[in-house]
C-alpha positions in Angstrom: 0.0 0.0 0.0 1.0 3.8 -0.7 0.5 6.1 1.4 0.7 10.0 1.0 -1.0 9.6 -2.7 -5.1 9.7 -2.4 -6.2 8.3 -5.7 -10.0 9.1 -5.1 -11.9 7.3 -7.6 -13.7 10.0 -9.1 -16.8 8.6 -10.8 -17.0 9.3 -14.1 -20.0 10.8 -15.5 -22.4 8.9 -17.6 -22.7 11.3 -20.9 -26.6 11.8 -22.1 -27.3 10.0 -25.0 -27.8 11.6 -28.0 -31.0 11.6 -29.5 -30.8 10.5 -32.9 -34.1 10.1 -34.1 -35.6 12.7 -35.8 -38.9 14.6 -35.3 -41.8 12.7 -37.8 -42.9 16.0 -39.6 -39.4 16.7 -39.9 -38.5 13.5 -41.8 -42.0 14.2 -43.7 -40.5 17.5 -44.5 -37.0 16.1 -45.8 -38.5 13.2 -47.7 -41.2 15.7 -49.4 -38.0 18.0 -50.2 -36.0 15.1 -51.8 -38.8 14.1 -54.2 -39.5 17.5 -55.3 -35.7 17.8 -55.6 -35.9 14.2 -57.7 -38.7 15.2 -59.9 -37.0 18.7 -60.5 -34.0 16.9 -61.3 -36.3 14.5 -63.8 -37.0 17.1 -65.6 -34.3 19.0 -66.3 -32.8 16.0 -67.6 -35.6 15.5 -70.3 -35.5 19.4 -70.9 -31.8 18.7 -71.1 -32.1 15.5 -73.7 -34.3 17.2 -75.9 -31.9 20.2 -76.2 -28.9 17.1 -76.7 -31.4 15.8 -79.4 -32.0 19.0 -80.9 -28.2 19.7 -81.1 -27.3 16.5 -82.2 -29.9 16.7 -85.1 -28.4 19.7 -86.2 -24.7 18.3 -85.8 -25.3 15.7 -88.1 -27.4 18.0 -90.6 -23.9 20.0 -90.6 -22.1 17.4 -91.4 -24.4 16.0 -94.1 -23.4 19.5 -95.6 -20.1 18.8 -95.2 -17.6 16.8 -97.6 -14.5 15.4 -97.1 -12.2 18.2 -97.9 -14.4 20.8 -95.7 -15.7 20.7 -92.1 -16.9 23.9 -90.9 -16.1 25.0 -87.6 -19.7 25.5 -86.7 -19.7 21.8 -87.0 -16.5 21.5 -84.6 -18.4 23.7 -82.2 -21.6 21.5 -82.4 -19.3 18.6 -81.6 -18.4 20.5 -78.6 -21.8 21.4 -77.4 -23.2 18.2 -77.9 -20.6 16.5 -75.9 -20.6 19.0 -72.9 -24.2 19.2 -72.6 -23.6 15.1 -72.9 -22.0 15.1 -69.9 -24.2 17.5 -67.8 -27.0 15.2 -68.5 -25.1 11.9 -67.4 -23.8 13.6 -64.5 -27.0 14.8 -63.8 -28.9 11.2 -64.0 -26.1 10.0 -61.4 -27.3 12.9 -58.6 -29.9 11.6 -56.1 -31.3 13.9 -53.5 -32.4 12.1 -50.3 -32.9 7.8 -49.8 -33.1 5.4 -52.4 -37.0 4.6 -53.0 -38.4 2.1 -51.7 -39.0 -0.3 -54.6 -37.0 -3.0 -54.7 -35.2 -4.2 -57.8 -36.2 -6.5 -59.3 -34.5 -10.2 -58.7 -33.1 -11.8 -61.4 -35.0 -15.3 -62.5 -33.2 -18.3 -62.1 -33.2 -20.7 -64.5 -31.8 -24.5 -64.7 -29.8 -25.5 -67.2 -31.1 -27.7 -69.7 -29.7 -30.9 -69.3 
């Protein structure tokens, strides 16, 4: 035993737990707010495809115009728009605001193999 040295076990104290579950109106809110974001982002990617379509129509008019000894820059700038405004879309379709739905995908069927 040591004497002169009071080690006092000081009780250490219990921290409150946190509450982590979330008001329901306020996860009503946020889903609401995620589906409005979802369908916003719907349909600025079919705004966005039809303005790809468009361009791309008149891409290839361009360079139906075109021969092989001459393509125009405006069809080297249509190129360019197409493909950026490519990419917004795809980038686009990858965002997702909020949780994944609900639905389930479907499972794929099994099938034996003929013998």
């Amino acid at each position: 035993m040591m004497f002169g040295t009071s080690h006092a076990a000081t009780p250490v104290p219990a921290s409150p737990q946190v509450e982590t579950r979330q008001d329901p109106s306020q996860k009503e809110m946020q889903d609401r707010m995620a589906r409005e974001a979802n369908k916003k982002r719907q349909q600025d990617i079919r705004e966005e495809t039809d303005k790809l379509f468009q361009l791309a129509t008149e891409l290839k008019a361009a360079v139906d115009k075109s021969n092989e000894n001459l393509l125009s820059l405006d069809v080297v700038r249509k190129a360019d728009e197409v493909e950026k405004l490519a990419k917004k879309v795809k980038e686009k379709m990858k965002e997702s605001v909020g949780p994944p739905s609900k639905e389930e995908p479907p499972r794929p069927v099994i099938t034996p193999f003929p013998h």
